[in-house]
C-alpha positions as CSV (number, residue, x, y, z in Angstrom):
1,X,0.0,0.0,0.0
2,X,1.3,3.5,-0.9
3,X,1.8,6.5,1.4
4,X,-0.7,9.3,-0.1
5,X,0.1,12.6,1.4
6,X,-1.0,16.0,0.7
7,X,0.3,19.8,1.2
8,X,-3.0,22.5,2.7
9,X,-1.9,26.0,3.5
10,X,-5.0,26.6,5.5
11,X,-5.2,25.7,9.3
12,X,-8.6,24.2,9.2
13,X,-9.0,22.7,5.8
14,X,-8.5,18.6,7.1
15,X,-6.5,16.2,4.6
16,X,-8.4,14.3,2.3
17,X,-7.4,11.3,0.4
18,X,-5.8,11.6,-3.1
19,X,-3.3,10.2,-5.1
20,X,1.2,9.6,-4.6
21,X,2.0,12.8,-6.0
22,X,1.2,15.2,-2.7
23,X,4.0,15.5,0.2
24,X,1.6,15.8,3.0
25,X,0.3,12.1,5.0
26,X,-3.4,11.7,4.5
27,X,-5.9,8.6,5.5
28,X,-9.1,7.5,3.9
29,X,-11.1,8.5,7.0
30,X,-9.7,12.0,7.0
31,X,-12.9,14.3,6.0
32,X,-13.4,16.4,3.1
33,X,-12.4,20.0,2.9
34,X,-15.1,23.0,4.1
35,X,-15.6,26.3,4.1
36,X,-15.5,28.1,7.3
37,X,-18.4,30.7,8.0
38,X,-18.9,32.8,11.1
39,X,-23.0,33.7,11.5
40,X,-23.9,36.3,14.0
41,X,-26.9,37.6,15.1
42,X,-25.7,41.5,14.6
43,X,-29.4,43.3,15.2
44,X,-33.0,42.8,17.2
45,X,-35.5,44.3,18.0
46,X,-38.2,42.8,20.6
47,X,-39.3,46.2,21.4
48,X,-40.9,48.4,18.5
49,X,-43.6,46.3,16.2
50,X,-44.4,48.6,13.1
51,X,-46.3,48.9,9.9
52,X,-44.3,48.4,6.6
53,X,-43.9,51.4,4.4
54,X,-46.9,50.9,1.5
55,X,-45.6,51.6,-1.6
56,X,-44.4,49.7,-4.3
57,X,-41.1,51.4,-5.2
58,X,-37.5,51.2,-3.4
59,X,-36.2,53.6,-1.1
60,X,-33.8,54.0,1.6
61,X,-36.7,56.5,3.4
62,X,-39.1,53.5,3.8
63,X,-39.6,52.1,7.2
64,X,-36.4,50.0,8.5
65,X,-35.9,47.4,11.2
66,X,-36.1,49.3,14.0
67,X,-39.1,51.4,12.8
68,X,-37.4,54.2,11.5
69,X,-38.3,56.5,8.1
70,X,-34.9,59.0,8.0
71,X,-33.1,57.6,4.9
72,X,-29.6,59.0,6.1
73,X,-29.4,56.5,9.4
74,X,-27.6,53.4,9.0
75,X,-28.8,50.1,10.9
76,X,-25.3,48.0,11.0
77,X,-21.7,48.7,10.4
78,X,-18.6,51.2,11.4
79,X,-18.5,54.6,13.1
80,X,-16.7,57.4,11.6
81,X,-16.5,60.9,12.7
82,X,-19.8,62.1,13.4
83,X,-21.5,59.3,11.1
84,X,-22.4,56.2,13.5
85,X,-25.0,53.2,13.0
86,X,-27.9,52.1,15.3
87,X,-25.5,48.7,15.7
88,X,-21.7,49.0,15.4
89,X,-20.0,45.7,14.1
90,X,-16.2,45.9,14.0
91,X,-15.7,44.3,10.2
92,X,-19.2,44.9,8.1
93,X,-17.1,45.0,5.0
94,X,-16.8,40.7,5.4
95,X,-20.7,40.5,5.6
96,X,-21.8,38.2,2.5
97,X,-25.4,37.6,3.2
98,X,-27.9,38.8,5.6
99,X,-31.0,36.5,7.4
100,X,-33.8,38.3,8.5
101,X,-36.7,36.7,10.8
102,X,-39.8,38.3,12.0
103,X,-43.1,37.8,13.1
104,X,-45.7,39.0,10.8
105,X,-49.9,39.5,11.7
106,X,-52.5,38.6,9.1
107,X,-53.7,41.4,7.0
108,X,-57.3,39.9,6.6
109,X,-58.5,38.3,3.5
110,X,-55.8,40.4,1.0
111,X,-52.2,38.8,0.0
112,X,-50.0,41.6,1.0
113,X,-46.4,40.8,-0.2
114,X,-43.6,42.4,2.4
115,X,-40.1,43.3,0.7
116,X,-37.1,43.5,2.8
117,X,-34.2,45.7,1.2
118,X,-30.6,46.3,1.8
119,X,-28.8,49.2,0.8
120,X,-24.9,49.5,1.6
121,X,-22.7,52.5,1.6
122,X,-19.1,53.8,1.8
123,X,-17.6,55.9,4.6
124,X,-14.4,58.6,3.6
125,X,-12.4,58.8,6.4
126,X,-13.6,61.9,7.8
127,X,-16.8,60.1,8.0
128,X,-18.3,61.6,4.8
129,X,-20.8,59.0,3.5
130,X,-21.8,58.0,-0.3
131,X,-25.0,57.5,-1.5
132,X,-27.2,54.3,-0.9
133,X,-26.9,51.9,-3.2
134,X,-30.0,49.1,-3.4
135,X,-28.0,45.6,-2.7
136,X,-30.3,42.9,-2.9
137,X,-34.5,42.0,-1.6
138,X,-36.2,39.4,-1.2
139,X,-39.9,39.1,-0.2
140,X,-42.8,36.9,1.8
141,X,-46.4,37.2,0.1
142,X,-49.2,36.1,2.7
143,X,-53.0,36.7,4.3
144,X,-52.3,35.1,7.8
145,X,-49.8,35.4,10.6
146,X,-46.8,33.4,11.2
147,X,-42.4,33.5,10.9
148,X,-41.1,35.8,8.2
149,X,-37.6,34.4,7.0
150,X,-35.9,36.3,4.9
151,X,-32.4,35.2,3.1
152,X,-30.8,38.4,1.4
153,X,-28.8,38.0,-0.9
154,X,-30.5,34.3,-1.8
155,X,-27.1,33.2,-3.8
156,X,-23.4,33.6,-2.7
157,X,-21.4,36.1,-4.5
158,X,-18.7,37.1,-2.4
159,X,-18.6,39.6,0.1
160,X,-20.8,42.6,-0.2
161,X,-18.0,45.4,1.0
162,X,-20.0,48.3,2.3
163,X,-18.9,49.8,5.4
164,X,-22.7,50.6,6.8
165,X,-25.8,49.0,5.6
166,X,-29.7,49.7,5.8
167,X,-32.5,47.2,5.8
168,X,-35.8,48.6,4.8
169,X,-39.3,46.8,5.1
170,X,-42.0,47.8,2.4
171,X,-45.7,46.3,1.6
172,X,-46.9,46.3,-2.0
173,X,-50.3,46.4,-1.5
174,X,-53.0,47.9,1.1
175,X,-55.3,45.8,3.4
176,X,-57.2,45.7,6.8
177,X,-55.8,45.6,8.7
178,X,-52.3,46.0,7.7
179,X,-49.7,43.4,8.3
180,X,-47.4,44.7,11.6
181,X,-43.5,43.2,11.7
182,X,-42.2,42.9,15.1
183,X,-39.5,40.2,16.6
184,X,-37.5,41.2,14.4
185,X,-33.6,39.1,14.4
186,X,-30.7,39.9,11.9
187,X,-28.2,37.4,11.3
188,X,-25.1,38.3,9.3
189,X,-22.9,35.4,7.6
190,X,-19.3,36.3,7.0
191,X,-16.6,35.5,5.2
């Protein structure tokens, strides 16, 4: 029997079995290689139920997770000079997908469709920030009450980069009563 061995740069990646030509002992019972991700829950809010934003256009302005219409206040990343977020995380720039739950009522007999939004932006060092720019949505259509789970961007792409993001809630269409979002729990996945 020949002695397969195998070279891995990276502390965490196990050997796995291949063929004579790698320097590095491996055994057939050795697991496959994986990625590594880091998922934190980086927001909630237990405190403040509220009523999405109706309208069925984009914008920053619409209600976000903590209830909030001011399109210039971030909801997660860095603080530089005298622009802050309502949740400071020390590496936002590694985030590669967001995970939002909530709790949703019924809005009677109408399907009312909620859209969650991210927006990300840059900081200059002095704080200065750029524009909003839309990242990703995704949506739960629905009459009756129950778990809102919302998976932002749905595909891997790589990391999104912004220094500060901004997650908006909207509804597309009116009812009564109106679906209220509240319980709401932001999970981050990193790189």
């Amino acid at each position: 029997m020949s002695t397969h061995k195998i070279h891995i740069p990276a502390p965490y990646i196990h050997p796995v079995f291949t063929d004579s030509d790698i320097d590095t002992p491996v055994s057939t019972t050795a697991p496959f290689p994986v990625i590594v991700r880091d998922t934190r829950l980086v927001a909630v809010n237990d405190t403040t139920s509220f009523t999405p934003t109706l309208s069925a256009n984009t914008s920053v302005n619409h209600t976000d997770l903590f209830g909030n219409t001011n399109g210039s206040r971030a909801n997660i990343g860095i603080a530089v000079g005298n622009t802050s977020a309502d949740i400071v995380i020390p590496d936002p720039w590694r985030i590669r997908r967001f995970i939002v739950l909530c709790q949703r009522t019924a809005s009677g007999g109408t399907t009312v469709t909620i859209v969650c939004n991210v927006f990300g932006r840059l900081l200059a060092p002095d704080g200065t920030p750029s524009p909003w720019r839309r990242i990703t949505d995704a949506s739960d259509s629905g009459t009756s009450g129950g778990t809102a789970r919302l998976v932002l961007p749905s595909s891997l792409t790589g990391v999104l980069g912004f220094d500060q993001y901004r997650i908006t809630f909207r509804r597309d269409q009116t009812s009564e009563p109106a679906p209220e979002l509240s319980l709401i729990r932001v999970y981050a996945e990193f790189s």
